[in-house]
C-alpha positions as CSV (number, residue, x, y, z in Angstrom):
1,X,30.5,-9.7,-17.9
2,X,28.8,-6.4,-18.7
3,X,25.7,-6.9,-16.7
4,X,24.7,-8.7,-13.4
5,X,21.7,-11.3,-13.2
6,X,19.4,-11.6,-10.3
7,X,16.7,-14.1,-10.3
8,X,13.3,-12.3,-10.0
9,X,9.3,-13.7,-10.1
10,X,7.5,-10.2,-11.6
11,X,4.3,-10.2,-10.0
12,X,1.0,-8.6,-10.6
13,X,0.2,-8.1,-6.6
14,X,-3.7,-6.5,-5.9
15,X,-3.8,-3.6,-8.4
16,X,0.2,-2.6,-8.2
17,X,3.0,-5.2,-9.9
18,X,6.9,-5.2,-9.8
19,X,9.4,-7.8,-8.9
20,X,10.0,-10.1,-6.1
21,X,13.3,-11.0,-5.0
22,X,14.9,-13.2,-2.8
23,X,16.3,-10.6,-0.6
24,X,19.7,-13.0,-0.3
25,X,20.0,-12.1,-4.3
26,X,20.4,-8.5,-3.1
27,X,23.0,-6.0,-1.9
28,X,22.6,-5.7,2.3
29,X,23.5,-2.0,2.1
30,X,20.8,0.2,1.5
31,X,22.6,3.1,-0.4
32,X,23.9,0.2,-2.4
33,X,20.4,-1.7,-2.7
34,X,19.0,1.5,-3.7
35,X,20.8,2.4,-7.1
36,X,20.4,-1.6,-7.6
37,X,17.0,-1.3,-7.6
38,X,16.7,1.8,-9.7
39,X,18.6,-0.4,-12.8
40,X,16.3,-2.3,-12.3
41,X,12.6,-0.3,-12.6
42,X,14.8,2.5,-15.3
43,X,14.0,5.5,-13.2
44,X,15.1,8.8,-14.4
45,X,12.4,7.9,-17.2
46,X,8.8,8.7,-17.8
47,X,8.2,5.5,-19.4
48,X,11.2,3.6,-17.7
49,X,12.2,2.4,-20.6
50,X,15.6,1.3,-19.8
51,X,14.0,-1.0,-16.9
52,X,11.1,-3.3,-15.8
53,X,9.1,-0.2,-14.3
54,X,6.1,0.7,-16.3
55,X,5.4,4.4,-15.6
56,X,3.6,4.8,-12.8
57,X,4.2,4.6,-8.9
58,X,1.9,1.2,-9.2
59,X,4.3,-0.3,-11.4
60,X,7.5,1.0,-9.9
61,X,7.2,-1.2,-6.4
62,X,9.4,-3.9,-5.1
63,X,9.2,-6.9,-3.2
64,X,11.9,-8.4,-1.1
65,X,11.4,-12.1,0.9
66,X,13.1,-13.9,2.9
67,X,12.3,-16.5,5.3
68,X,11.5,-14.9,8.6
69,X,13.8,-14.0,11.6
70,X,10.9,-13.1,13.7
71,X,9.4,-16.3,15.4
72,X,5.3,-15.5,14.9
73,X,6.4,-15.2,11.3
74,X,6.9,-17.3,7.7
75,X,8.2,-15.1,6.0
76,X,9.9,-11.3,6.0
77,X,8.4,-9.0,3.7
78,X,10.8,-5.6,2.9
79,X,9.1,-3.0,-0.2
80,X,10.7,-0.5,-1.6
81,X,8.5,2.4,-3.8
82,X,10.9,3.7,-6.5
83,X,9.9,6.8,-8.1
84,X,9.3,7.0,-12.2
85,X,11.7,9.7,-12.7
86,X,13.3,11.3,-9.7
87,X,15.8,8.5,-9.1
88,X,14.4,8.2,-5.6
89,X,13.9,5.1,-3.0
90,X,11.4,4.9,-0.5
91,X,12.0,2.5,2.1
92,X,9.8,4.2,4.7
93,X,6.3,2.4,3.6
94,X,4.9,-0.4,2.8
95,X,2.4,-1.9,0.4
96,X,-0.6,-3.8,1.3
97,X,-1.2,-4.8,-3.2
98,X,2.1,-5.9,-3.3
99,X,1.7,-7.3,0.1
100,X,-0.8,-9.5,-2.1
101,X,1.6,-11.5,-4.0
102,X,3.7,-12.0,-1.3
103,X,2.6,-15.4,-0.2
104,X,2.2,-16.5,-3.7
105,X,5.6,-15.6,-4.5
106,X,7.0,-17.1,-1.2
107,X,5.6,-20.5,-2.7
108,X,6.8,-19.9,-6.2
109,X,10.4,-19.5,-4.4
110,X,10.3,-22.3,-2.2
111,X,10.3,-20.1,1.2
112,X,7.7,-22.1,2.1
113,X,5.6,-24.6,1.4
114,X,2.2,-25.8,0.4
115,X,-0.3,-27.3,3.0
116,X,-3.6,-29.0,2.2
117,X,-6.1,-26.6,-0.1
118,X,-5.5,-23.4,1.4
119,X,-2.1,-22.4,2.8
120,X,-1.8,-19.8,5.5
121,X,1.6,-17.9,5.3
122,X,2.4,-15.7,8.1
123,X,4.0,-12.4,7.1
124,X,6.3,-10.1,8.8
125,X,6.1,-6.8,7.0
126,X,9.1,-5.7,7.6
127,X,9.4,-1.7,7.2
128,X,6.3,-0.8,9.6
129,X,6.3,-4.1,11.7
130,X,2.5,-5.3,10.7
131,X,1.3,-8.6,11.5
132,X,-0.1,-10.3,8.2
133,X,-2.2,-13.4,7.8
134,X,-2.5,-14.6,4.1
135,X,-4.8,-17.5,3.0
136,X,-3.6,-18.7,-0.6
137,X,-5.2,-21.2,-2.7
138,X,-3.2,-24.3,-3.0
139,X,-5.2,-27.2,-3.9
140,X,-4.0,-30.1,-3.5
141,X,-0.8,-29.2,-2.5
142,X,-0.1,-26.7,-6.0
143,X,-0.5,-23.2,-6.2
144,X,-3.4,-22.0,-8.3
145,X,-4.0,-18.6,-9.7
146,X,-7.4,-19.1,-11.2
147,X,-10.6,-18.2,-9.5
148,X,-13.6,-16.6,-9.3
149,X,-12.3,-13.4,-7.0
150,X,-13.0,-9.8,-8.4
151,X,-11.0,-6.7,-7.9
152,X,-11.7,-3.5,-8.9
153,X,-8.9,-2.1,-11.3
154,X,-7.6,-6.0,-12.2
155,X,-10.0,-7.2,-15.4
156,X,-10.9,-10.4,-15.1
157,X,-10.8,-12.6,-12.0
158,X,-8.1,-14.8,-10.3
159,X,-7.8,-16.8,-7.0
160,X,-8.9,-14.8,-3.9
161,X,-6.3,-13.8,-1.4
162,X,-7.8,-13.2,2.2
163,X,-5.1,-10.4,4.4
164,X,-5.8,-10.0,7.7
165,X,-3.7,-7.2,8.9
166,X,-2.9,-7.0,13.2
167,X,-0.8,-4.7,14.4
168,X,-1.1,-1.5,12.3
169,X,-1.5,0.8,14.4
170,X,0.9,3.7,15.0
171,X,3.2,1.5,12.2
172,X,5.2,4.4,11.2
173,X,4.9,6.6,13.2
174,X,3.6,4.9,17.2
175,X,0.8,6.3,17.3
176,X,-3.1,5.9,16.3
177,X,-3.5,10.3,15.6
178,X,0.3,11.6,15.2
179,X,-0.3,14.7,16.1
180,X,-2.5,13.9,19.4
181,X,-5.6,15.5,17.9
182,X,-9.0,14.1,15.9
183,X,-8.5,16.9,14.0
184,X,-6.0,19.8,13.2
185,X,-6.3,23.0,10.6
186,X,-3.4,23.0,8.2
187,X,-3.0,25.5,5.4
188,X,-6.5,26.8,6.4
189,X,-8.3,23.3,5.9
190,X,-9.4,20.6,8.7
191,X,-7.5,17.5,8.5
192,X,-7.3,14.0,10.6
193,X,-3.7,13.0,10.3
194,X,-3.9,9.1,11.9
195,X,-1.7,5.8,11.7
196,X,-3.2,2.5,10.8
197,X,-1.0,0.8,8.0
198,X,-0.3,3.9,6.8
199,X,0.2,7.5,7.8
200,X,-2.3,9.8,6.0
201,X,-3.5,13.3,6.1
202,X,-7.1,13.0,5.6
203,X,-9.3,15.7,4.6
204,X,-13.0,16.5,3.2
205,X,-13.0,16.9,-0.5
206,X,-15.4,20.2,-0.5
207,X,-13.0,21.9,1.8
208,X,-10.9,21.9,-1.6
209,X,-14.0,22.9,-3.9
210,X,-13.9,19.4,-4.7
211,X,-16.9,16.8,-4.9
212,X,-14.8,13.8,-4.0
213,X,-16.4,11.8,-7.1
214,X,-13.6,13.4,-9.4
215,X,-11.7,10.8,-12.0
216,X,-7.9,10.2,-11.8
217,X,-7.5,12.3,-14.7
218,X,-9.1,15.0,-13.7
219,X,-8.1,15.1,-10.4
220,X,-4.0,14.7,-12.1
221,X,-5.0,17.6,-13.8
222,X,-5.9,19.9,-11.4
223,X,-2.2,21.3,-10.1
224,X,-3.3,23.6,-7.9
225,X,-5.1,21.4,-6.1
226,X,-2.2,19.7,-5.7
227,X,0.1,22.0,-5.4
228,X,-2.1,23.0,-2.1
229,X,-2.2,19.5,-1.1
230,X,1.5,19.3,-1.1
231,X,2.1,22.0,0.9
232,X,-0.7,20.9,3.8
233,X,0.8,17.3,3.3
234,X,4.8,18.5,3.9
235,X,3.3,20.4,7.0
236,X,1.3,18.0,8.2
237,X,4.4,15.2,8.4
238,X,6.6,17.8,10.6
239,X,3.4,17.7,12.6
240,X,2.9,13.9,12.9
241,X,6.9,13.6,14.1
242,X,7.9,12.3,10.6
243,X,10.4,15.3,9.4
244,X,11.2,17.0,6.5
245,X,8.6,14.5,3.4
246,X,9.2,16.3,0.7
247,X,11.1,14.1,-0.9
248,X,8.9,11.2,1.3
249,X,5.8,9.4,-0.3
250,X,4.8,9.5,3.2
251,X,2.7,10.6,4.7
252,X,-0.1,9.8,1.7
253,X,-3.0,12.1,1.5
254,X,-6.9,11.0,1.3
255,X,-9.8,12.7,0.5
256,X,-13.3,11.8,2.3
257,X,-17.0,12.5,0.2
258,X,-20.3,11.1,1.2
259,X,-21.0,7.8,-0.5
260,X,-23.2,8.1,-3.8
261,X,-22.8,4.4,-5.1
262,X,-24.0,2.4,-2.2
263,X,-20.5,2.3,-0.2
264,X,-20.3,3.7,2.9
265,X,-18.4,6.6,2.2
266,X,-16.5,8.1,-0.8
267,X,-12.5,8.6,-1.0
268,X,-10.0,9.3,-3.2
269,X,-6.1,8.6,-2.2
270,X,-3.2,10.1,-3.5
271,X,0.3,8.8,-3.9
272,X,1.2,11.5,-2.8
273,X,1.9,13.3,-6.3
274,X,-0.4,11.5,-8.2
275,X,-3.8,10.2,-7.8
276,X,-3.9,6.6,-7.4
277,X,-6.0,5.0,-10.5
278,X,-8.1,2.6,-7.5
279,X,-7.1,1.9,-3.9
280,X,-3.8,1.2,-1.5
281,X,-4.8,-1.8,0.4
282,X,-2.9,0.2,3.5
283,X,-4.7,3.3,2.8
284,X,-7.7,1.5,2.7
285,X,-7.4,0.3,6.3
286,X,-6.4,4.1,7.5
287,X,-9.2,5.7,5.5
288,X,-11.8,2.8,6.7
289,X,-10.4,4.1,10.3
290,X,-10.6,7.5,9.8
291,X,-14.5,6.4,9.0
292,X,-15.2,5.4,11.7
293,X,-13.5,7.1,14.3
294,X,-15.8,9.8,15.9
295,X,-14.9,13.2,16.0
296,X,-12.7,13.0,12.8
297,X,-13.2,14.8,9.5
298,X,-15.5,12.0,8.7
299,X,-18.2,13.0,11.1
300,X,-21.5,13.7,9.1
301,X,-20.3,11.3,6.3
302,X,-21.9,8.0,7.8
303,X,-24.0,6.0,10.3
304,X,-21.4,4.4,12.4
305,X,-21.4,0.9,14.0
306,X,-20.6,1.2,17.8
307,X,-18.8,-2.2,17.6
308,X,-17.0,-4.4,15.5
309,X,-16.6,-6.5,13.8
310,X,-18.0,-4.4,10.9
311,X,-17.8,-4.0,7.2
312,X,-16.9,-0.6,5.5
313,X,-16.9,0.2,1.5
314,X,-14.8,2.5,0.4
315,X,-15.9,4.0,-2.8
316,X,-12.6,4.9,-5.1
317,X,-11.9,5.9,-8.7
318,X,-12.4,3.3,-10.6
319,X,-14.7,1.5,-7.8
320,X,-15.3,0.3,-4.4
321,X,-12.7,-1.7,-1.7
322,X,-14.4,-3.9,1.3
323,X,-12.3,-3.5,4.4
324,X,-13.3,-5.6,7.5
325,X,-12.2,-4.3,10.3
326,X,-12.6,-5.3,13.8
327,X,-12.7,-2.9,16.7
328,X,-14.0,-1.5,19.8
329,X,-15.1,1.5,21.3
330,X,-13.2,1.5,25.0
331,X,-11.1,5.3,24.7
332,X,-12.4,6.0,21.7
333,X,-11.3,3.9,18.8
334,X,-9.5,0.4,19.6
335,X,-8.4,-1.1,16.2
336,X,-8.0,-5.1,16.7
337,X,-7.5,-6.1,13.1
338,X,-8.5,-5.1,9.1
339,X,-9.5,-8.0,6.8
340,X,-9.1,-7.5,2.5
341,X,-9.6,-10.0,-0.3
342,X,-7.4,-9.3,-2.7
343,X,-5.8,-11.4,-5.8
344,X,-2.5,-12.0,-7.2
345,X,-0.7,-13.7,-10.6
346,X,2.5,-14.6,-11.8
347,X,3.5,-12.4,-15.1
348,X,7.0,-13.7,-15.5
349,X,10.2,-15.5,-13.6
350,X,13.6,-15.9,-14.6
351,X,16.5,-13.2,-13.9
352,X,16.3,-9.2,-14.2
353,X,19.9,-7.7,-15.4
354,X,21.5,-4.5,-14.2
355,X,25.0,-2.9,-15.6
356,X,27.6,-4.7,-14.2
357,X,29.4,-1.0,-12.6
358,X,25.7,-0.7,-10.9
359,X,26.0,-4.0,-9.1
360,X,30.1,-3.8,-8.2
361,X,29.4,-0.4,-6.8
């Protein structure tokens, strides 16, 4: 046999897609899991055309299930992020769209099953440790992907998804601000580097000549800009404990802009080396933090809520995000949970194939 096949459900999860696996179908050793998984996206390719990738970091992510060791859980959720064309794995981060198809795909592979209308499936995400409700629509007993649910960056609409995300916190790196400080100067610019979901390096748009309200495109375009960003961003992780990230797509970078579109506050997010077409569910919690934490680069940007619960719109690229996030003010910022609605579809099952040397390796 020339090539090896592994059973797969390809996903479409929030506004990122890739495959699930049963992580049983999988090598255990990560070097070995690594080169498996880049057979199977085609990295090394712009288009990954020898693979299942499409081209872009939101289309080059992997989800990995199992049912769950940990006793609050259902089921263990392990991502990988495997770059377009550097041949590289991240298994630092995880991914709050992808995170969107996970309890979808747990049902379409039998890792657990469906209860009354509306199944709750407790997730263990296994690479930062977050606590994840999700409510998926299974009426009468059968999963259903149709709906009435919206997204912004998915056309159409499909069966809502309700995440509630506890425990996010300090998730990679222990704590809330990494670097013990609201705010630090890095390169010469005023940044927030904090830990909810995911570690970011959060900074005002003008600070960069920027308006915040820039496209994708043009904001891809603009290398110097990143180019700058990168280096603030490589400093910034040695700061917040995390190492040497160059070659780390963590930790992410956000930019923060008053709101002109009825949110309540304006952001971009970046992958890091790209600009993300919409909104990481992850970031989106972090940024919606950084929001509304006082005395961060954010100050001047909004009228805060003293208390939580309380809803926060994050205006992106191709439109806005609803977090809801429930906190409280005792020493400063107390982060209970973050609420999202997101929605998932099934693109395709059946079995992905890598060379047979890939898999024996």
């Amino acid at each position: 046999m020339t090539q090896h096949p592994i059973p797969y459900v390809f996903m479409r999860g929030g506004t990122s897609r890739g495959p699930y696996f049963n992580r049983a179908d999988l090598p255990e050793d990560l070097d070995h899991l690594a080169e498996v998984l880049l057979a199977v996206i085609g990295s090394g390719h712009k288009l990954n055309i020898d693979g299942i990738g499409g081209g872009a970091a939101v289309t080059t992510k992997v989800a990995m299930l199992s049912r769950s060791t940990d006793n609050w859980a259902d089921v263990d959720y392990f991502f990988a992020q495997v770059s377009v064309e550097d041949r590289l794995v991240d298994f630092k981060p995880t991914c709050g769209n992808i995170l969107s198809g996970v309890g979808p795909a747990a049902l379409e592979m039998g890792l657990v099953e469906p209860l009354g209308d509306v199944t709750e499936i407790k997730i263990n995400a296994v690479n930062t440790g977050a606590q994840v409700v999700a409510k998926v629509q299974t009426p009468g007993g059968k999963l259903d992907y149709t709906g009435q649910a919206e997204i912004a960056g998915v056309p159409g609409t499909s069966a809502p998804v309700a995440l509630n995300f506890m425990g996010v916190v300090g998730s990679s790196t222990g704590a809330f601000l990494p670097t013990g400080n609201l705010t630090d100067v890095i390169g010469g610019i005023e940044v927030t580097c904090m830990d909810v979901a995911m570690p970011l390096v959060i900074a005002r748009a003008s600070d960069f000549g920027l308006t915040g309200y820039e496209s994708a495109e043009e904001l891809d375009a603009n290398r110097d800009f990143f180019a700058r960003m990168e280096a603030i961003r490589i400093e910034a992780g040695a700061a917040m404990g995390m190492g040497d990230v160059s070659k780390s797509v963590t930790p992410k970078f956000g930019l923060l802009a008053p709101a002109k579109n009825g949110g309540t506050i304006a952001t971009r997010y970046f992958m890091p080396w790209n600009t993300h077409p919409t909104m990481a569910v992850t970031g989106a919690q972090c940024l919606a933090s950084c929001a509304l934490t006082p005395g961060t680069v954010s100050d001047g940007f909004l009228d805060r809520p003293s208390t939580g619960p309380a809803e926060v719109i994050l205006e992106h690229a191709s439109g806005t995000i609803d977090v809801l996030v429930d906190f409280s003010d005792e020493d400063g910022f107390n982060l209970k949970s973050a609420g999202l609605v997101r929605t998932a579809r099934k693109l395709a099952d059946g079995h992905v194939y890598v060379p047979a040397d890939v898999w024996k390796k």
